[in-house]
C-alpha positions as CSV (number, residue, x, y, z in Angstrom):
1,X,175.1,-23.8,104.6
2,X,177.1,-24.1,107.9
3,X,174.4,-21.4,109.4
4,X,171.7,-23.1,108.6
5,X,173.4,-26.6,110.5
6,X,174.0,-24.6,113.4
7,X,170.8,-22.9,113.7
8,X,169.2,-26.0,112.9
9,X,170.5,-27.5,116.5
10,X,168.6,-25.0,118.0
11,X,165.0,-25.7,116.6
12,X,162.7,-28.0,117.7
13,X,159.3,-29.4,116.7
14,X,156.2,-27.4,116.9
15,X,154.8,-30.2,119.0
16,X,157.4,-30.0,121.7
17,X,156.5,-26.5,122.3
18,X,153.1,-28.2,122.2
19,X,154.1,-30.7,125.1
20,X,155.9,-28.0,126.6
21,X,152.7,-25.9,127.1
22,X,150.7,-28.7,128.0
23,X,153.1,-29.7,130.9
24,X,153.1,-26.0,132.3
25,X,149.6,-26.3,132.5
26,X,149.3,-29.3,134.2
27,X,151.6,-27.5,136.7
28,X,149.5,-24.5,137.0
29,X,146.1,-27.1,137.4
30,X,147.7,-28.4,140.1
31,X,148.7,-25.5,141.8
32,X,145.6,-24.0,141.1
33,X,144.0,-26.7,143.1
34,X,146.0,-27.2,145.7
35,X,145.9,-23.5,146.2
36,X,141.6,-23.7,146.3
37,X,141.7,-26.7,148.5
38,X,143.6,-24.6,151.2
39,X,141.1,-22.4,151.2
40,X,138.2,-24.1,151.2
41,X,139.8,-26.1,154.6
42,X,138.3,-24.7,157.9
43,X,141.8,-23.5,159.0
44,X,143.6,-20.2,160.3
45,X,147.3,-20.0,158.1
46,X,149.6,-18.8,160.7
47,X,152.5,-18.6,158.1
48,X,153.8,-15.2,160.0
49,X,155.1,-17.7,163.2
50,X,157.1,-19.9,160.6
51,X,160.4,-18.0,160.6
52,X,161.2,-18.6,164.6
53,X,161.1,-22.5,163.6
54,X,164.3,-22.0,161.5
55,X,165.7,-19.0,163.6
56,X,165.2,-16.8,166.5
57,X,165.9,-13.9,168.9
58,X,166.4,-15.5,172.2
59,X,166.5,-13.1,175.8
60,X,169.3,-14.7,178.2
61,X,169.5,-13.5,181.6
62,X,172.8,-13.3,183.7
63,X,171.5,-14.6,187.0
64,X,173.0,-13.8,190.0
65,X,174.1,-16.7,192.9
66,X,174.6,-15.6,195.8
67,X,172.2,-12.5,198.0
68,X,174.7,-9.3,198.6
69,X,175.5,-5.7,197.8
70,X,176.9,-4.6,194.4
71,X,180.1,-3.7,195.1
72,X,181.8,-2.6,191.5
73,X,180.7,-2.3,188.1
74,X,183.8,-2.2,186.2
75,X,183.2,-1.6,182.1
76,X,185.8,-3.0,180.0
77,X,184.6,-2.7,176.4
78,X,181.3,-4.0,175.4
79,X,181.6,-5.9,178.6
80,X,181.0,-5.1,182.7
81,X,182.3,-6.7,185.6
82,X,179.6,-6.8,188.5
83,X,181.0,-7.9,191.7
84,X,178.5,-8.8,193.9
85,X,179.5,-9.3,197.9
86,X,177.8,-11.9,200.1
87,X,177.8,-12.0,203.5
88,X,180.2,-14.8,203.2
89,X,182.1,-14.5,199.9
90,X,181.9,-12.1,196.4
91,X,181.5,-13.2,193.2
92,X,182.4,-11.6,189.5
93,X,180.0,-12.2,186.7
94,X,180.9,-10.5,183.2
95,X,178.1,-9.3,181.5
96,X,177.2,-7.3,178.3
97,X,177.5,-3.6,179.2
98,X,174.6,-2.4,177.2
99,X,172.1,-4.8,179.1
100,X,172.9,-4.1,182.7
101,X,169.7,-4.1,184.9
102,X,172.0,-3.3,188.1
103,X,174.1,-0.5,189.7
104,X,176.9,0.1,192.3
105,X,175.5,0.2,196.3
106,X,172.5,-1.5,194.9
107,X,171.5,-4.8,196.6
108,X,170.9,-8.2,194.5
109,X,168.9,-11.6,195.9
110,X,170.2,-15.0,194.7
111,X,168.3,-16.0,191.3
112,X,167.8,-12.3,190.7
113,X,168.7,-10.8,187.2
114,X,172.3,-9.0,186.9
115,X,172.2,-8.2,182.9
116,X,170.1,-9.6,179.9
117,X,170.7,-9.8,176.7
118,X,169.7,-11.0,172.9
119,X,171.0,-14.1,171.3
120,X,170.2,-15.2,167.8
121,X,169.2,-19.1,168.1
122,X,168.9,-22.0,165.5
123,X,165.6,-23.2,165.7
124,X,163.9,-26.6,165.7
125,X,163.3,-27.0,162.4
126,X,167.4,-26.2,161.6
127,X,168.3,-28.2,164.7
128,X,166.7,-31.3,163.3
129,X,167.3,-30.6,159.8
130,X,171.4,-30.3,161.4
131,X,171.0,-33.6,163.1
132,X,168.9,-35.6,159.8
133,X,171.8,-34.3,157.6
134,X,174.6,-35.5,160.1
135,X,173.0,-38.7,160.8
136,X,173.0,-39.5,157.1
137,X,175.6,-38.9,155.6
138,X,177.3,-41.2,158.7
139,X,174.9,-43.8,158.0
140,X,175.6,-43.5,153.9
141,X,179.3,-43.4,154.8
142,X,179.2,-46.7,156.7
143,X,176.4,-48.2,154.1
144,X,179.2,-47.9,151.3
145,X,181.4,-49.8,153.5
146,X,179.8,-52.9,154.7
147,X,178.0,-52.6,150.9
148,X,181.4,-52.9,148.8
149,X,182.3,-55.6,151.8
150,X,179.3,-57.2,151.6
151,X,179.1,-57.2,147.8
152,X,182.7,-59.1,147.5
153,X,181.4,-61.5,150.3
154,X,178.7,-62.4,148.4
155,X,180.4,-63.3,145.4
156,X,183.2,-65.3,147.4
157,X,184.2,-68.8,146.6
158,X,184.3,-69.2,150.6
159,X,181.2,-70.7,151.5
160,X,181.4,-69.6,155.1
161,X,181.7,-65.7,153.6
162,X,179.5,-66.6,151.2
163,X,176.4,-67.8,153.7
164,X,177.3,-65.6,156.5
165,X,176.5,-62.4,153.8
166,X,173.2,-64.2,152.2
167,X,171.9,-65.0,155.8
168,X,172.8,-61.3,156.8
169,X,171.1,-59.5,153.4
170,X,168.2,-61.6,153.4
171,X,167.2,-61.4,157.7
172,X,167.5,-56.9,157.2
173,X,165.7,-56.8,154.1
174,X,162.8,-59.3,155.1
175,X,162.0,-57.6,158.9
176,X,161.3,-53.5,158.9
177,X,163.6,-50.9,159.9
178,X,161.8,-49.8,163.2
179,X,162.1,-53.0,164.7
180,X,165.7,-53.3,163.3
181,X,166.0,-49.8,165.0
182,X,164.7,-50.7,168.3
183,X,166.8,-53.8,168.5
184,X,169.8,-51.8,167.7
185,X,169.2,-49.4,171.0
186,X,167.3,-51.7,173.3
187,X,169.4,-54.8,172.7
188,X,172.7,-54.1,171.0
189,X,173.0,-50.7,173.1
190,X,171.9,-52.1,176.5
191,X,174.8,-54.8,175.9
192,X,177.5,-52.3,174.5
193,X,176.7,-49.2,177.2
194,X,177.6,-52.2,179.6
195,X,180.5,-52.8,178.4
196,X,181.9,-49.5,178.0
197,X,181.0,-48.3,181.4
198,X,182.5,-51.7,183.2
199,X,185.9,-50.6,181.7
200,X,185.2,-46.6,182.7
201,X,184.6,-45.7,178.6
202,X,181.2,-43.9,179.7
203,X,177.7,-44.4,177.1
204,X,177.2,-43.9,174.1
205,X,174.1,-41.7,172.9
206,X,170.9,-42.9,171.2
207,X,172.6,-40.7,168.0
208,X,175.4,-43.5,167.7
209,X,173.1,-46.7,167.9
210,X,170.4,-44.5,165.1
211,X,173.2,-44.7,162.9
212,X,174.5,-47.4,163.1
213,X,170.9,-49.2,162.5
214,X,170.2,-47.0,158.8
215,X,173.8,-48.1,158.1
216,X,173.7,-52.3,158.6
217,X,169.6,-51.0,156.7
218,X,171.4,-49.3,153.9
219,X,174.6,-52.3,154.0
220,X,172.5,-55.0,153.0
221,X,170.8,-53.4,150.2
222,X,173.7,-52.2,149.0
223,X,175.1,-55.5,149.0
224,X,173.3,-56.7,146.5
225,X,173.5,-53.2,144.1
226,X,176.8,-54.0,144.3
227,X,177.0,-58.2,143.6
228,X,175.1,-57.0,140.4
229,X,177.4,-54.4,139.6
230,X,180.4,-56.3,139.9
231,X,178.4,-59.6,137.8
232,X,177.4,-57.6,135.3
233,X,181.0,-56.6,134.2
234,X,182.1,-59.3,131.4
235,X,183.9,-62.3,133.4
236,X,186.5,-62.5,130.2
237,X,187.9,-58.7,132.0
238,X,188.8,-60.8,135.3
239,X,190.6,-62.8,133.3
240,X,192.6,-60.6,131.3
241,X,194.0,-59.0,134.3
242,X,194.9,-62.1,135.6
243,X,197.0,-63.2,132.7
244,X,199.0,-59.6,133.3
245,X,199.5,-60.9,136.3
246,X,197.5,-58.8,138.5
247,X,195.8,-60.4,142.0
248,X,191.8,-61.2,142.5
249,X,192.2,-57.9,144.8
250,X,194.5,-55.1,142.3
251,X,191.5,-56.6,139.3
252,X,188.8,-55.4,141.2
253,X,190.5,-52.5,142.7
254,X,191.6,-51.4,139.2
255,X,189.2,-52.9,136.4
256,X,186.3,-54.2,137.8
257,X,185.1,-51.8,140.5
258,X,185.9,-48.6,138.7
259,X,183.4,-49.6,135.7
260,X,180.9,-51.2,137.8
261,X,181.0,-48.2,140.3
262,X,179.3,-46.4,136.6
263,X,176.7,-49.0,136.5
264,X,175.5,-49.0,140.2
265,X,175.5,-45.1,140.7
266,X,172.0,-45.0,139.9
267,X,170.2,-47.1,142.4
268,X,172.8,-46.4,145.1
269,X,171.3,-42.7,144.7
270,X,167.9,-44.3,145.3
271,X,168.7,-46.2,148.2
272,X,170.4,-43.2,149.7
273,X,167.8,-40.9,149.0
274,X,165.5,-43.4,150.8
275,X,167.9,-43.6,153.7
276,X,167.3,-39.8,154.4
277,X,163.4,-40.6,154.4
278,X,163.9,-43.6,156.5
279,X,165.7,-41.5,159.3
280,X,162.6,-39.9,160.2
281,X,162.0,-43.2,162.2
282,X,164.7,-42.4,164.5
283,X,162.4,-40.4,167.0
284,X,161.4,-43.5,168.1
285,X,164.4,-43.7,170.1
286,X,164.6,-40.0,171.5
287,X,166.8,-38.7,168.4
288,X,165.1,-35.2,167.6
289,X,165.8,-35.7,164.0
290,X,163.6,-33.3,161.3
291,X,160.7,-35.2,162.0
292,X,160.6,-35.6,165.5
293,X,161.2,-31.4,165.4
294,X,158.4,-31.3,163.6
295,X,156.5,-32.5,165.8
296,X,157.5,-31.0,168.7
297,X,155.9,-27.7,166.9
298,X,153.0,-29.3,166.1
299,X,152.3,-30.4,169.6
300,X,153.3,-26.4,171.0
301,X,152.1,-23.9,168.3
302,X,148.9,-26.4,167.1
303,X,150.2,-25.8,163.3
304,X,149.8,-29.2,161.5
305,X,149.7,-28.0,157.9
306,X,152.1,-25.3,157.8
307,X,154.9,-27.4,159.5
308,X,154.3,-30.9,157.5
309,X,154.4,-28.7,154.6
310,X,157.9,-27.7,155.4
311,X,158.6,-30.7,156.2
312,X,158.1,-32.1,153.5
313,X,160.1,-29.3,151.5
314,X,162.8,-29.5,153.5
315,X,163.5,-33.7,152.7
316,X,162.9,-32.7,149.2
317,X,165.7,-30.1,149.4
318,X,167.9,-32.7,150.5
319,X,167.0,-35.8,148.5
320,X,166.8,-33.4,145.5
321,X,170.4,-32.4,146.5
322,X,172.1,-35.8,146.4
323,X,170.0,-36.7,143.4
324,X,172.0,-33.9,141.5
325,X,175.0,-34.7,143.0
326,X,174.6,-38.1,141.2
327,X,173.9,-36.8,138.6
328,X,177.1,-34.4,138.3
329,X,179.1,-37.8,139.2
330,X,177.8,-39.7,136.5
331,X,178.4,-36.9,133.8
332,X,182.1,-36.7,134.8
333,X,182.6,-40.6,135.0
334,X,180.9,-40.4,131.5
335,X,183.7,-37.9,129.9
336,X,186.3,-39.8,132.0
């Protein structure tokens, strides 16, 4: 009898094997005809040239300054010593030993090559995939933060907190990123780069002020996610704490955040996964991000369809990434 339970677990209906076929084929369909479309496109696939966009074999030369005799080659290793004299001073350059292009009493001219030798190399692709990544998780980091702040704000009894946090969510959700972006560098930057070099601190990069704008972007929607987290918790919880004596701040760090935090996982995973889309505006302000690297390519090798294609795959590596990640969070707070 017990078997029979068990195995019965592990049987379905006939018609979800049914739905189950009808979805592979749908798959297939589309496949199929994504497949004929490429070929029915008048367009030469150059898929062989994709790998040097992730990594390649670079040749570096060791160049020589100065015009003069070569004086000593001295191997130490995998390594050489050249010393090269001038006819006013010498100079030492260490070089790989099995890439040597020169040899004792021969004579050099400045620029000339000493050695050369190969150097595996990121690509664009991985450079800008690098830089999306970094750029993203800083801006989720600080979108968190100004979200819970913003999300207490707007609950406040303080009507100066209160306002200050409506006026703030509603002017970055009503105008569009790229002009919140371009005020951020242009504006905000010119202003803060002023400051800091007056007092000697040097500039900050384009990278800094690109952050910054997806994080005050991602802030004020979060912000809200989080005001209706927090309301949707049962007011009579607030006020249990309170009666065990616990402040406004220890209920929400200890009963009301925790099971709102459950509740709001879900579209915070959405808005972050739309932050990582919403970087690709940053090459607007010189940030080689994926999709600026992308189109570098494009503009040098003339390959539109094979690099917007992994393009594409690549943001769909990483949005699919944090959308398990959420995933795994929410099954553990669900056990917990």
């Amino acid at each position: 009898m017990s078997t029979t339970i068990n195995l019965s677990k592990f049987t379905k209906p006939r018609s979800y094997y049914i739905w189950v076929g009808v979805f592979i084929l749908v798959i297939l369909l589309i496949a199929g005809a994504f497949y004929y479309a490429t070929q029915k496109v008048e367009y030469i696939w150059r898929w062989n040239r994709v790998p040097i966009y992730f990594i390649y074999q670079d040749e570096i030369e060791i160049i020589s300054d100065i015009d003069g005799d070569i004086e000593s080659v001295k191997k130490d290793g995998d390594d050489a010593v050249v010393t090269v004299k001038g006819l006013h001073k010498v100079e030492s350059y260490v070089v790989p030993a099995d890439g040597l292009k020169v040899a004792v009493g021969g004579y050099v001219y400045g620029g000339e090559s000493l050695a050369e030798y190969k150097q595996w190399k990121p690509g664009l692709l991985i450079i800008g995939l690098w830089l999306t990544l970094k750029i993203s998780v800083i801006a989720t980091i600080g979108g968190i933060l100004i979200g819970v702040i913003g999300g207490l704000t707007r609950i406040s009894s303080n009507p100066a907190l209160k306002g200050l946090t409506i006026i703030y969510v509603e002017l970055i959700r009503g105008s569009p990123l790229m002009v919140q972006i371009l005020i951020w560098y242009f504006v905000l930057g010119t202003v803060i780069n002023d400051v800091l070099a007056a007092y000697g601190l040097g500039r900050l990069p384009a990278f800094w002020y690109g952050a910054a704008s997806l994080a005050c972007f991602a802030g004020a929607y979060v912000t809200e996610i989080v005001r209706a987290g927090i309301q949707s918790i049962h007011r009579g919880q607030t006020e249990a704490a309170r009666s065990l004596g616990m402040s406004y701040a220890q209920s929400m760090r200890y009963i009301i955040l925790p099971q709102a935090l459950r509740r709001i996982l879900p579209p915070l995973a959405g808005q972050f996964i739309s932050l990582i889309k919403d970087s690709s505006l940053l090459g607007i302000i010189a940030i080689r991000d994926l999709t600026k690297a992308a189109r570098e390519i494009v503009s040098a090798s003339l390959q539109p369809f094979e690099v917007y294609l992994l393009l594409g795959a690549l943001y769909l590596v990483l949005t699919f990434s944090l959308s398990m990640l959420v995933q795994y969070m929410e099954r553990r707070m669900a056990i917990q």
